[in-house]
C-alpha positions as CSV (number, residue, x, y, z in Angstrom):
1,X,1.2,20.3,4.9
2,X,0.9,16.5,4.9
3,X,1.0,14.2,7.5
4,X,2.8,10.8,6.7
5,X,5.7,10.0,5.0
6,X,4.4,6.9,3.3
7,X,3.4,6.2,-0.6
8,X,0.6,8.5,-0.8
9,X,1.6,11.1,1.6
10,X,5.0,11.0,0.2
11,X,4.2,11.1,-3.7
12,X,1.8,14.0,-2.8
13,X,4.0,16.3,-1.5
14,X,7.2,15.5,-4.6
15,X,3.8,16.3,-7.1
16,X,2.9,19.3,-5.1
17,X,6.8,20.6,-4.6
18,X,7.4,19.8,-8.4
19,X,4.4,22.1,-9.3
20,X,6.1,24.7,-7.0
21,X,4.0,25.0,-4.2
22,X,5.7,24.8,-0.9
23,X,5.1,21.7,1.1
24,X,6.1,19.9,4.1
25,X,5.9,16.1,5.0
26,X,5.9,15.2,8.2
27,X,6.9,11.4,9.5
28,X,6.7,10.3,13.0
29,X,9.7,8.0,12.2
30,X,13.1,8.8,12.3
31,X,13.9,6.7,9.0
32,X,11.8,4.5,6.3
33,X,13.1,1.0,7.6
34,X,9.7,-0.9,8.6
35,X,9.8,-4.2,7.4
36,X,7.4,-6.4,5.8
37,X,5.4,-3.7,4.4
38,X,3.5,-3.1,1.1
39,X,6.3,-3.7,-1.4
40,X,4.8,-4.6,-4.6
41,X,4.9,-1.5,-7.3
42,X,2.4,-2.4,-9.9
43,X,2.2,-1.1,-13.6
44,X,-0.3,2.0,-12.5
45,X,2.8,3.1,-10.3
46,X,5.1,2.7,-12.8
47,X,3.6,4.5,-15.5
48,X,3.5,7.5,-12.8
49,X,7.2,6.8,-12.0
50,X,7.7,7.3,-15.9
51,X,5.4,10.3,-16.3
52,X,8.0,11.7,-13.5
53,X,10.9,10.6,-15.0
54,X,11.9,8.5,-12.4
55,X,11.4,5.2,-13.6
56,X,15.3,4.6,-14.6
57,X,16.2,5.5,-10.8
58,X,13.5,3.3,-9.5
59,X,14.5,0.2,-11.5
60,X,18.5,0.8,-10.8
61,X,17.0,0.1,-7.6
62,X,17.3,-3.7,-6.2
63,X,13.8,-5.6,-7.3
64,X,12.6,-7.9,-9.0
65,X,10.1,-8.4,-11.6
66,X,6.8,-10.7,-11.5
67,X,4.9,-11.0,-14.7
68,X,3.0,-13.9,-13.4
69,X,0.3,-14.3,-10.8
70,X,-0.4,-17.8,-9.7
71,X,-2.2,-20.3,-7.0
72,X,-0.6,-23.2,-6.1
73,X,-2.6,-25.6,-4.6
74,X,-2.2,-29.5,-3.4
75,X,-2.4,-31.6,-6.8
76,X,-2.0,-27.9,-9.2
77,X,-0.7,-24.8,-10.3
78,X,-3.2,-22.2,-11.5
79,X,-2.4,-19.3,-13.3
80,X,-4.3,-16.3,-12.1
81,X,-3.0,-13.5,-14.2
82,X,-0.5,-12.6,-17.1
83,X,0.6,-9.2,-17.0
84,X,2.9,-9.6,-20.2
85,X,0.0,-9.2,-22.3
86,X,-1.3,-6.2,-20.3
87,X,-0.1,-3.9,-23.1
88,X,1.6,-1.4,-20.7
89,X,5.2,0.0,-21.0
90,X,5.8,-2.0,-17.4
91,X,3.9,-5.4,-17.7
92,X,4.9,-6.8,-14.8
93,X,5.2,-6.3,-10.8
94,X,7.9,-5.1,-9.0
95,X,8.7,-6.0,-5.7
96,X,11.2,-3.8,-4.0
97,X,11.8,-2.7,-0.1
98,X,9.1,0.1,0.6
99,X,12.1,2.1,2.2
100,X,13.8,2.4,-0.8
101,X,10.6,3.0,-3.0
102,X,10.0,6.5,0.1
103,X,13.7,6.9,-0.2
104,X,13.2,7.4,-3.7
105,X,10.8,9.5,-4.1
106,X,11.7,11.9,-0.7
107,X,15.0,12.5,-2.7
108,X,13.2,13.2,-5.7
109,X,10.8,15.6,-4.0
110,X,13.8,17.4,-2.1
111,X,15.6,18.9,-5.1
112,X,12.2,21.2,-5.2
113,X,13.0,24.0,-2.9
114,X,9.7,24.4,-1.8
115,X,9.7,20.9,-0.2
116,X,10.7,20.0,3.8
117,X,10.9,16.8,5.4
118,X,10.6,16.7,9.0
119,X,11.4,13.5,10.6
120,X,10.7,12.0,14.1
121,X,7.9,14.1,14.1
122,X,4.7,13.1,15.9
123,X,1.1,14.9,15.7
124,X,-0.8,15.9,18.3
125,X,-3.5,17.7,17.3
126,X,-5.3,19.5,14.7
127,X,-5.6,23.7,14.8
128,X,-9.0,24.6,14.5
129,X,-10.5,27.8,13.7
130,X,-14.3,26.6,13.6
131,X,-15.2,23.8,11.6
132,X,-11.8,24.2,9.5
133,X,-8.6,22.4,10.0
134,X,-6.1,25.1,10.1
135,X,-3.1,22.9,10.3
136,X,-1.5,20.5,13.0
137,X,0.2,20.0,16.3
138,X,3.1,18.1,16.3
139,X,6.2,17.0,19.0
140,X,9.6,16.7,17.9
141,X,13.3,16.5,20.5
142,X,12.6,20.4,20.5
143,X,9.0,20.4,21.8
144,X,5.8,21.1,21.4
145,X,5.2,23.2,17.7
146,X,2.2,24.1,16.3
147,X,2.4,24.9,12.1
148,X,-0.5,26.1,9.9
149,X,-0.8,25.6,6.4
150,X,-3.7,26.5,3.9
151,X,-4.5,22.6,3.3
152,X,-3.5,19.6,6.0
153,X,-3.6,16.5,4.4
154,X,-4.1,13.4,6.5
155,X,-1.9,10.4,4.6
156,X,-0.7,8.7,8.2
157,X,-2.4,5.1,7.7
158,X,-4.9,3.0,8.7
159,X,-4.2,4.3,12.2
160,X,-4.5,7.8,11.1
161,X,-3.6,10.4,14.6
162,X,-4.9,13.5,12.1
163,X,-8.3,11.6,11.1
164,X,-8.9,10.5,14.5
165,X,-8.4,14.4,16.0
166,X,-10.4,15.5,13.4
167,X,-13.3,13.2,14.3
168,X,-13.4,10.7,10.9
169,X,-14.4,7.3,12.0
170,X,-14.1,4.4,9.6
171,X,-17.0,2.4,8.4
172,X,-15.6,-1.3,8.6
173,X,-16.0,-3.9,6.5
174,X,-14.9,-6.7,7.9
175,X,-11.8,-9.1,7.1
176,X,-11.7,-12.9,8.2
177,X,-7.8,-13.0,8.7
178,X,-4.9,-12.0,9.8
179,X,-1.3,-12.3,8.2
180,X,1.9,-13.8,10.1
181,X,4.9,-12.1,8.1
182,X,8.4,-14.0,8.2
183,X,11.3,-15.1,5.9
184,X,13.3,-17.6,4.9
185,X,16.7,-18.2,2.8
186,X,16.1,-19.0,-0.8
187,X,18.2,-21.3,-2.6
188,X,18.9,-21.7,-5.8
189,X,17.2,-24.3,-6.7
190,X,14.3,-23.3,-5.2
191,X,11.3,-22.1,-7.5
192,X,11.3,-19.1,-9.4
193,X,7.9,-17.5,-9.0
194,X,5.6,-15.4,-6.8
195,X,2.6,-17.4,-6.0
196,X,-0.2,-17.8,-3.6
197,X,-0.3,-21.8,-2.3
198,X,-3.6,-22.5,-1.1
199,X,-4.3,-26.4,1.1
200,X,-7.1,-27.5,2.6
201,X,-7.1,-25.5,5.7
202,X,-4.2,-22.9,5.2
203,X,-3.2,-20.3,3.0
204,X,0.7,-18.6,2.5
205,X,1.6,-16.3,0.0
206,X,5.3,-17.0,-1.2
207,X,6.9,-13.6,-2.5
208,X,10.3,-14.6,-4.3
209,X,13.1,-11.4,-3.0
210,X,16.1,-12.9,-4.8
211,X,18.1,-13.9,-1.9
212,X,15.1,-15.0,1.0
213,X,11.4,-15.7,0.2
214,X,8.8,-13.4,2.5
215,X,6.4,-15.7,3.6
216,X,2.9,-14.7,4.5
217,X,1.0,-17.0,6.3
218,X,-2.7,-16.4,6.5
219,X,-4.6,-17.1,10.2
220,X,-8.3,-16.2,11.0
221,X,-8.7,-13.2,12.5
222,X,-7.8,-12.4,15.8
223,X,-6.0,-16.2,15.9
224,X,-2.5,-15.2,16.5
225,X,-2.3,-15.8,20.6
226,X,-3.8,-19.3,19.6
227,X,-1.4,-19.9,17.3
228,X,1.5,-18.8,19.7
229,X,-0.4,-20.8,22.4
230,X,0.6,-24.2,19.9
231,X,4.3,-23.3,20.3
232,X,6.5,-22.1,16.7
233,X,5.8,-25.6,16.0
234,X,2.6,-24.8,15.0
235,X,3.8,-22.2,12.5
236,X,7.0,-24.3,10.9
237,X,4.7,-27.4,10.3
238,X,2.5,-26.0,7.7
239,X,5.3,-24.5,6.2
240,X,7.6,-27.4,5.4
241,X,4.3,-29.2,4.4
242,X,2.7,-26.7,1.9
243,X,6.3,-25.6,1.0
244,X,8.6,-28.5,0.9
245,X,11.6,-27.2,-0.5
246,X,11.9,-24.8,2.9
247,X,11.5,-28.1,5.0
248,X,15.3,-28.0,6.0
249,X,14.8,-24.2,6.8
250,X,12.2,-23.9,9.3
251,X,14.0,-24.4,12.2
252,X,15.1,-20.7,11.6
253,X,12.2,-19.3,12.6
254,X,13.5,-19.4,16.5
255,X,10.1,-18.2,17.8
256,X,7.6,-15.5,17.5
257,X,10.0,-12.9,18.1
258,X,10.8,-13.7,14.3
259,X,7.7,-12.7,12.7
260,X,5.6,-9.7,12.2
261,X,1.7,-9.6,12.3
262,X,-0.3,-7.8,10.4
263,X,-4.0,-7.1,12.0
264,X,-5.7,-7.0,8.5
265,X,-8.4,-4.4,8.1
266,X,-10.9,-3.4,5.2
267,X,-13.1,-0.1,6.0
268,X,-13.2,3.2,4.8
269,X,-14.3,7.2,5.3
270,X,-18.0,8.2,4.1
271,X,-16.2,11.7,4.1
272,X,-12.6,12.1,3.1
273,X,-12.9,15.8,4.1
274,X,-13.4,18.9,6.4
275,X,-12.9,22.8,5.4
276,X,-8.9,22.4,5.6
277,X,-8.4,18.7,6.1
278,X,-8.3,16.2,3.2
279,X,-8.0,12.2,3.7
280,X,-6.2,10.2,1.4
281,X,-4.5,6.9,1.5
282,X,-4.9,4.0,4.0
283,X,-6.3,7.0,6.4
284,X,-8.9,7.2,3.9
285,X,-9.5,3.4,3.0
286,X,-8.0,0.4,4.7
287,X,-6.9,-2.4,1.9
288,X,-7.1,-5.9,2.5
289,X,-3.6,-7.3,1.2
290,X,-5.5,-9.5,-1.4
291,X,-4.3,-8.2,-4.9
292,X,-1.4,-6.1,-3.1
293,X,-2.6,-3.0,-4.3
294,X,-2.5,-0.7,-1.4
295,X,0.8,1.3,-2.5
296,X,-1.1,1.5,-5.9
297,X,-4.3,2.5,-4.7
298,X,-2.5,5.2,-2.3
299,X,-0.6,6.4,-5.1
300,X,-3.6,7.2,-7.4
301,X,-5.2,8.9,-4.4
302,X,-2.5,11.7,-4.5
303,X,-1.8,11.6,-8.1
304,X,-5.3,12.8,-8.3
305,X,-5.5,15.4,-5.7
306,X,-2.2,16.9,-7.1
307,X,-4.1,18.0,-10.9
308,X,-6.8,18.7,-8.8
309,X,-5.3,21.0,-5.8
310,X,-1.4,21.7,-7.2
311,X,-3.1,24.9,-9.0
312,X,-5.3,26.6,-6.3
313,X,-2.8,25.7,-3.5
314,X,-0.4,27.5,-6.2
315,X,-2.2,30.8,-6.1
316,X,-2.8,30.8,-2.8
317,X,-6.5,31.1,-3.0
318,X,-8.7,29.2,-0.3
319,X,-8.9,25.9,-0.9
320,X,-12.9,25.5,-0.8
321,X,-14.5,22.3,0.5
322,X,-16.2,21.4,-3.0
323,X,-12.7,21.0,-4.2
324,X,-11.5,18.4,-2.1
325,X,-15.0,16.7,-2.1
326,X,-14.3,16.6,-6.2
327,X,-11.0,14.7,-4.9
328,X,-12.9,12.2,-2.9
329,X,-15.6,11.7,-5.8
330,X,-12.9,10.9,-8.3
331,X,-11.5,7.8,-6.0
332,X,-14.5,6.9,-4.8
333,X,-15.6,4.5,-7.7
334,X,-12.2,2.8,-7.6
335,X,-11.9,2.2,-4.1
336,X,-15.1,0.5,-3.9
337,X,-14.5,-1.4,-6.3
338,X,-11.4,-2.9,-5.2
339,X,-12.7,-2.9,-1.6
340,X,-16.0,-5.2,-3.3
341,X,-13.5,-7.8,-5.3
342,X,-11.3,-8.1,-1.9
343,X,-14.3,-8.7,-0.1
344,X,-15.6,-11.3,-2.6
345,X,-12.0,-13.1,-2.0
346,X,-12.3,-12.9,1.2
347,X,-15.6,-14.5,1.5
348,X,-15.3,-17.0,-1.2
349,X,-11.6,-18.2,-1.1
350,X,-10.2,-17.2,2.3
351,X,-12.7,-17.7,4.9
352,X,-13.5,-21.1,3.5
353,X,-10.4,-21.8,3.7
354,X,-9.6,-21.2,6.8
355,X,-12.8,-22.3,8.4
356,X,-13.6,-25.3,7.2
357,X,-10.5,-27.2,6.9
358,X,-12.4,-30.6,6.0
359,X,-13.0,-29.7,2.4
360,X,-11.2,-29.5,-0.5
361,X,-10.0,-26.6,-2.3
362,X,-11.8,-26.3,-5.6
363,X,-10.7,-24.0,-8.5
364,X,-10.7,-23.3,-12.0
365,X,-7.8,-24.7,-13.8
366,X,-6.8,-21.8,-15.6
367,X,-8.0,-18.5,-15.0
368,X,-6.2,-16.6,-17.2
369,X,-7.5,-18.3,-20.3
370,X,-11.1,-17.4,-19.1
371,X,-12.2,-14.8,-22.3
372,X,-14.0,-12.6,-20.5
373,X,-12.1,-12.9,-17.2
374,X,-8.5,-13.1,-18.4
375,X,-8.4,-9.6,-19.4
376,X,-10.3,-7.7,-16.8
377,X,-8.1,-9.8,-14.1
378,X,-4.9,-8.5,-15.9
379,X,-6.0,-5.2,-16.2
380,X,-7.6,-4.8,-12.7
381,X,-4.5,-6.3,-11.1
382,X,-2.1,-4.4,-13.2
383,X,-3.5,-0.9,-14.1
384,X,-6.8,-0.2,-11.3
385,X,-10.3,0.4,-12.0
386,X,-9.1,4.2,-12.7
387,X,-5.4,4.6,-13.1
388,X,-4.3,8.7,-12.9
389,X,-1.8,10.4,-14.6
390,X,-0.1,13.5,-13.8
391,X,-1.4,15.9,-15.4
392,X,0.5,18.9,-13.4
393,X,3.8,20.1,-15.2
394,X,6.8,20.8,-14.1
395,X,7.6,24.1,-12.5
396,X,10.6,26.2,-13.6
397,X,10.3,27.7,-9.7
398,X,14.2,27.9,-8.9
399,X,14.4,31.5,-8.9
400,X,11.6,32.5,-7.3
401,X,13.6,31.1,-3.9
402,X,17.0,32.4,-4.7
């Protein structure tokens, strides 16, 4: 059983139902439709997609492609990262709607008929015989249920309900912003590219979605009250100044009601496990949005607890505690990793940034020319610090459930 219907928990249970084991998701929300959300599907993903055989139904999917990484800043444009010479199948990002990316692979996961999706489904509780999780409490519109389930896996976010009943706490690591989500038409003779623009004293990030731009404008943390306290104002100025071309659009952000705010966390679980319970995704490790590699990260998690825990779950043999500490040892090294360079941007580029707005903004020209640098951005960006593969085959399960 899995908790949490988003990349991780979701890609889990289609890698667990493909294997044949019987598996059901559940997601508090009645649909996938949360906007401004993770949307960026790097190479790692892709190459999973592929591995699936689902990479011609993701990319007949509305996206686009990003094969540059850049920083814009007042007097230049650096480039940051090329993935065309990454040397993967998929050099490039794609940014599609995380809805249809859960969509995607829900449907996928549903013509296994060992998988069930249960919507609207909130938990309430973990069942506990001991120290082990024996499975979860939820409410739906029919009530209170209780289901059990030889594994729970905890995949509900960075707000996790099944960590927090199990009694996982976070260690935090800090993060110096906040992120005030929006969008705005795009025209087109607007630019072409993804970028981050950086100016003395403010950061955005300017994603490119065809038809709008989602803009991310970076605050320090905990400044959004302050910033509503300035009126919208305060918000469209920097906007038509770091992004002239939207100057004649910012009167379309009415007021606050027309932007999201992401409370930006870093932290993560010295234990991912109990007897039962396994922690995986944001539950398991909150990712700054530096990099955008929190789908990507997720996705590794359950790629790798799939070849590790699609055969035992199979047999139905206990699932002992030493296997899903192997699970946590394996994505360890890569989450602290990425945690440690999104700290380092953090404390070099964006809390400078945003606290000292008096000095200048000073860069290398071109990062991706550095020797040593250039490829270990591209690949770190691109593919992870340990990208998984799926390494569980396909079941030929069909008529066992006929």
């Amino acid at each position: 059983m899995i908790a949490g219907g988003g990349p991780a928990g979701a890609v889990l249970a289609l890698l667990l139902a493909r294997s044949g084991v019987q598996v059901t998701l559940l997601e508090k929300h009645g649909d996938f439709l949360r906007d401004f959300r993770g949307d960026t599907i790097h190479p790692s993903t892709l190459e999973v997609l592929d591995e699936l055989g689902l990479a011609g139904e993701f990319h007949r999917l509305p996206h686009r492609k990003t094969r540059r990484m850049e920083i814009h800043t007042d007097d230049a444009v650096i480039p940051l990262a090329d993935l065309s010479k990454l040397g993967s199948r998929y050099p490039y990002i794609a940014f599609v709607p995380q809805w249809d990316f859960l969509n995607l692979i829900t449907t996928a996961a549903a013509r296994y008929p060992g998988f069930r999706l249960l919507m609207n489904t909130e938990v309430t509780g973990v069942i506990r015989e001991g120290d082990a999780v024996r499975g979860l409490r939820y409410r739906d519109a029919g009530g209170e249920h209780e289901l059990r389930a030889t594994l729970t896996v905890a995949a509900d976010g960075r707000h996790s309900d099944v960590r927090r009943a199990a009694g996982l706490v976070p260690v935090e690591h800090g993060a110096p912003m906040d992120v005030v989500w929006f969008r705005l038409p795009r025209e087109p003779a607007d630019p072409d590219e993804t970028f981050l623009r950086v100016s003395t004293g403010h950061l955005m990030v300017s994603i490119n979605r065809e038809s709008y731009w989602q803009l991310a404008y970076v605050i320090p943390k905990g400044g959004f009250e302050a910033l509503k306290g300035r009126g919208i104002e305060a918000l469209r100025a920097p906007v038509a100044r770091m992004l002239p071309y939207l100057a004649d659009r910012t009167e379309l952000i009415g007021d606050f009601g027309d932007v999201s705010v992401l409370s930006v966390a870093l932290n993560r679980l010295r234990r991912w496990h109990r007897p039962g319970l396994l922690v995986i995704g944001d539950a398991a490790h909150a990712m700054s949005p530096v990099f955008g590699v929190g789908i990507n990260l997720a996705v590794q998690d359950a790629v790798a607890a799939a070849n590790l825990l699609a055969g035992p779950l199979l047999s139905g043999e206990e699932i002992p505690e030493s296997l899903l500490a192997r699970v946590q040892r394996r994505r360890t090294p890569p989450t602290v990793i990425t945690q440690f360079a999104q700290r380092m941007v953090q404390n070099r580029l964006i809390r400078p940034v945003l606290t000292d707005g008096s000095r200048p903004v000073r860069l290398p020209r071109d990062i991706s020319r550095l020797p040593l640098i250039a490829p270990l951005a591209r690949r770190f960006v691109g593919l992870g610090v340990r990208p998984e593969h799926v390494r569980t085959p396909e079941a030929d399960i069909r008529a066992r459930y006929r």
